[in-house]
Every structure is written in structure tokens, then in C-alpha cells.
N, C-alpha and C positions, 0 to 999 in steps of 0.2 A: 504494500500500500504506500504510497507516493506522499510524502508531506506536503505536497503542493498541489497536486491535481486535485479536482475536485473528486467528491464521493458518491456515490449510489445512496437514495435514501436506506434501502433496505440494508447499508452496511452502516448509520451512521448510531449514535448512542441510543440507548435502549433502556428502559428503566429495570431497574436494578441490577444491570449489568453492572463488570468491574467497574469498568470508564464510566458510568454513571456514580458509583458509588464513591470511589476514588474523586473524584471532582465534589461533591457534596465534605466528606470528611477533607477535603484539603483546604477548602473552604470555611470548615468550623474553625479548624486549626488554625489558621494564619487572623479571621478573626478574634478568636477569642485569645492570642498570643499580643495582638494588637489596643484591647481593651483592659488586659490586664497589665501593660505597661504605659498608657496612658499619662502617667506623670513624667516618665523617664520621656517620652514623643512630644509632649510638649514644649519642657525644654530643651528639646532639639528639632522644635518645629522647623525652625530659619532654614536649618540645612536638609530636613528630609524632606518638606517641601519639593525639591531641585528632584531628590530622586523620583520621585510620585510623578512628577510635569515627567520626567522621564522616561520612567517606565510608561506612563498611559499612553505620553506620545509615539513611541516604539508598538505598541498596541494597535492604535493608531493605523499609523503607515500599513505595519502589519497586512490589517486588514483590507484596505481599501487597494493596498498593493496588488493581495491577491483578488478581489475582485473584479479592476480593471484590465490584468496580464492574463487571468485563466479564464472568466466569465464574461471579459468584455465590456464591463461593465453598463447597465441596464438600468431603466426608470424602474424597474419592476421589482428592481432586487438591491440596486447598488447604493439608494437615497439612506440619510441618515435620519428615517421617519420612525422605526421602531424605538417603543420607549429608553430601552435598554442602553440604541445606538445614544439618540439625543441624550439619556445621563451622561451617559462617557463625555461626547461633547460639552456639554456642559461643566462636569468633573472638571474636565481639563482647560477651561475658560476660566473659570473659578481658581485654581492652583494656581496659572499663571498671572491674573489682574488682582485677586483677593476680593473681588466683587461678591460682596454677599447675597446682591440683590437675588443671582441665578437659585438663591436655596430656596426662594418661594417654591421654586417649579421642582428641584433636588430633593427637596423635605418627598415631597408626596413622589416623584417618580422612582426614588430607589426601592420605595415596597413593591414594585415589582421586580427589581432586580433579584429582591429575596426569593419568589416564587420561581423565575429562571433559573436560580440555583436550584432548588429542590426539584424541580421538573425542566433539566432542560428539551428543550424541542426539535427536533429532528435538525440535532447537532453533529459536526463534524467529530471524529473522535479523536477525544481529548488527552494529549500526551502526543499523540502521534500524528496530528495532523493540525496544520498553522493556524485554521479556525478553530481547533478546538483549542488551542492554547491562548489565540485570542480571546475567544469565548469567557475560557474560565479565568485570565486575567481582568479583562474590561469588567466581569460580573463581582469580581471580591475586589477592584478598585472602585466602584461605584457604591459599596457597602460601606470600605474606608474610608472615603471622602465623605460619605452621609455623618459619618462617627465624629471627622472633625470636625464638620458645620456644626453639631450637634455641644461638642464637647468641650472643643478645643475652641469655639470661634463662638458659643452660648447662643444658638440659632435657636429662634419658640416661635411658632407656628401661630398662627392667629385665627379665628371665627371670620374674620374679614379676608383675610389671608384665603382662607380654604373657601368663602364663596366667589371667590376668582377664579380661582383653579375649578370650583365644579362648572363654571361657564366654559372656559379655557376648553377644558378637558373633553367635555360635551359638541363643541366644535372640532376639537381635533379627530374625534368618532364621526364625525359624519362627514368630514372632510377628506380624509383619508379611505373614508370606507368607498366614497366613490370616484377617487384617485385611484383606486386598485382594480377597479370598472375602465377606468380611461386609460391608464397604460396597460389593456390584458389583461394581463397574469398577476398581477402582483399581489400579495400576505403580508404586506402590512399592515401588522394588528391582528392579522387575522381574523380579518373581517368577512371575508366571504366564505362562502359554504361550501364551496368547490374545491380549497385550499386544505393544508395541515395545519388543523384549528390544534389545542391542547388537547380541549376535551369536548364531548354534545359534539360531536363534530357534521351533524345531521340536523341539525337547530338552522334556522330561517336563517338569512343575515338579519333583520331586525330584532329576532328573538336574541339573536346572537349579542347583538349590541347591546340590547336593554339588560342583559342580564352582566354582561361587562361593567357595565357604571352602575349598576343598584351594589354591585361586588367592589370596584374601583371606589364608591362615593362613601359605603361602611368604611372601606380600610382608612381613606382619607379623613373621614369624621371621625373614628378611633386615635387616628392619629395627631388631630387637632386636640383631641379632649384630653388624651392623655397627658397632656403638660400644659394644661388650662383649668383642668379641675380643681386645682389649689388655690390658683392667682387671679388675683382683677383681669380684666381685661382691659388691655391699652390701646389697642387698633382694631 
């Protein structure tokens, strides 16, 4: 198997295969080795900072390298519209300027990053192939960088905050869902029914959709109240 070529879905990771598993436990590890040192990364923010803008950027390239050389790159597949993609992007905006502004949108779109770890989606496999090392890099940097918005940089989420984002987010669903109509082929989001959804993979697309944001809008409002329950509200 080619580290570069592209792959057959029916060879790509599989749930609870090794490669599956191994990518989730590699994942705990390096987070929770990450939270538990906290104090010691703080003050040595200045300088790992550099590494993090480094490594993501390398991710990066990584990716869209092989995109463009093996697939050609494509409306349908090459755009930085999945949520996952735009953290990273984002991730690595934020590292580089220190603009906190991007956490509005960082706060609420790393929870899905979490759920791509525990189920990734007809992933390249991981260790042995450059998407998948992309893959499982850009998903535990986009977990990291939420930690230091969070921790290190004292980011809290607002009521005002989050009714942006559920407009925001409610536009990005129906916006992209018929961008994936106009260029073809394209799965981003996984909005269409024709495509490799996660799971319901037999659901409408608008079944589809409504039941993404009533799911997307709990995690978000969980996520707003849990470090609101205590405090006034300021915005």
C-alpha cells in the first residue's frame, strides 16, 4: 500500500479495527499528557506556540499537497468547507495572529472534532498513509488549541455568543448542502443521501439536516451553559 496514492474505500479504517483503535488511544494519550502538564505549557507558551504554527502548518501543506498532485484537486472534495478542515484553518490563524476573536467559531466547532476522533469516516489508514497521519494530526491539534483558548488564553462562551453561531451554523447547513448539488459529487457535511453519511445513512437530506442541528444546537447549548451556570452574564 502506497503512502501516497490514494485508497479504495473498502480498504480505508474500519471501526474497531487496529488503525481505528490505535488513532483513538493515541489520541487520549497525547491529550490527557497535554492537560496534565498545563502549568509546565504555559510557561513555555512563547516558545511552543512556534512548534504548534509548525506542526499544523506541515499538516497543512501535507494535505492539500496530496490533494492537488494525486486527486487533482476538485470543488467537490479539495475546498476547506468541512468542519474539521475550517478548525484547523482557523487553529492555525489563531496561533499565528493570537486573535481570539476566531474562538467564537473554535469554542463550538472543535466538538466535533471530538466525535471524528471516536468515529473516524471513511479515513485513509492511519500510520501508513499521509491522510491518515494528516487526519489524526489536524484532529488532536484542533482538540489542543481548543485547551489553550480555553485554559491558557481564559476563553467563556456567551448566550449571545452561541445565538450567533446557531444562525451562523444554520446557514452554513443549507448553504453547503446545496453546494454539494452544484458541484456533483461533493460530502461536505455530509449532506446528501447519496454520499458516506456517518450514520441513518438512508435519512432524506432534510431529515438529515434537521436532525444534525437539533444534535449540533444540544452540544452547543451544553457547551455555552456549562461555564455560564455559575456566572453573571456579560454579553
Amino acid at each position: 500500500m502506497s503512502f501516497w496514492v490514494d485508497v479504495p474505500t473498502d480498504e480505508r479504517v474500519t471501526l474497531f479495527s487496529v488503525s481505528h483503535i490505535s488513532f483513538v488511544l493515541t489520541a487520549i494519550v497525547i491529550v490527557t499528557l497535554f492537560v496534565l502538564n498545563l502549568d509546565k505549557i504555559k510557561n513555555h507558551w512563547s516558545h511552543l506556540r512556534y512548534i504548534f504554527i509548525a506542526i499544523s502548518s506541515i499538516q497543512v501543506i501535507a494535505l492539500y499537497s496530496w490533494s492537488v498532485f494525486e486527486l487533482g484537486f476538485s470543488l467537490e472534495a479539495g475546498l476547506p468547507i468541512h468542519l474539521c478542515r475550517m478548525s484547523t484553518l482557523l487553529g492555525l490563524y489563531f496561533l499565528i495572529t493570537k486573535d481570539k476573536r476566531v474562538f467564537h467559531a473554535l469554542y463550538y466547532m472543535s466538538a466535533f472534532a471530538l466525535v471524528a476522533i471516536l468515529y473516524p469516516v471513511n479515513v485513509h489508514p492511519i500510520y501508513t498513509h499521509i491522510i491518515g497521519w494528516s487526519y489524526q494530526i489536524s484532529h488532536i491539534m484542533i482538540v489542543l488549541v481548543w485547551i489553550v483558548g480555553v485554559y491558557l488564553y481564559g476563553y467563556r462562551p456567551t448566550y449571545k455568543i452561541l445565538n450567533t453561531a446557531i444562525v451562523v451554523f444554520l446557514l452554513i447547513e443549507l448553504v453547503v448542502w446545496r453546494f454539494n448539488y452544484w458541484v456533483g459529487d461533493g460530502e461536505y457535511l455530509y449532506l446528501r443521501s447519496d454520499v458516506n453519511r456517518p450514520f441513518f445513512r438512508d435519512w432524506h437530506d432534510l431529515l438529515w439536516i434537521a436532525f444534525t442541528i437539533v444534535l449540533s444546537y444540544a452540544v452547543m447549548f451544553f457547551m455555552t451553559w456549562i461555564y455560564n451556570r455559575k456566572q453573571p452574564q456579560t454579553g
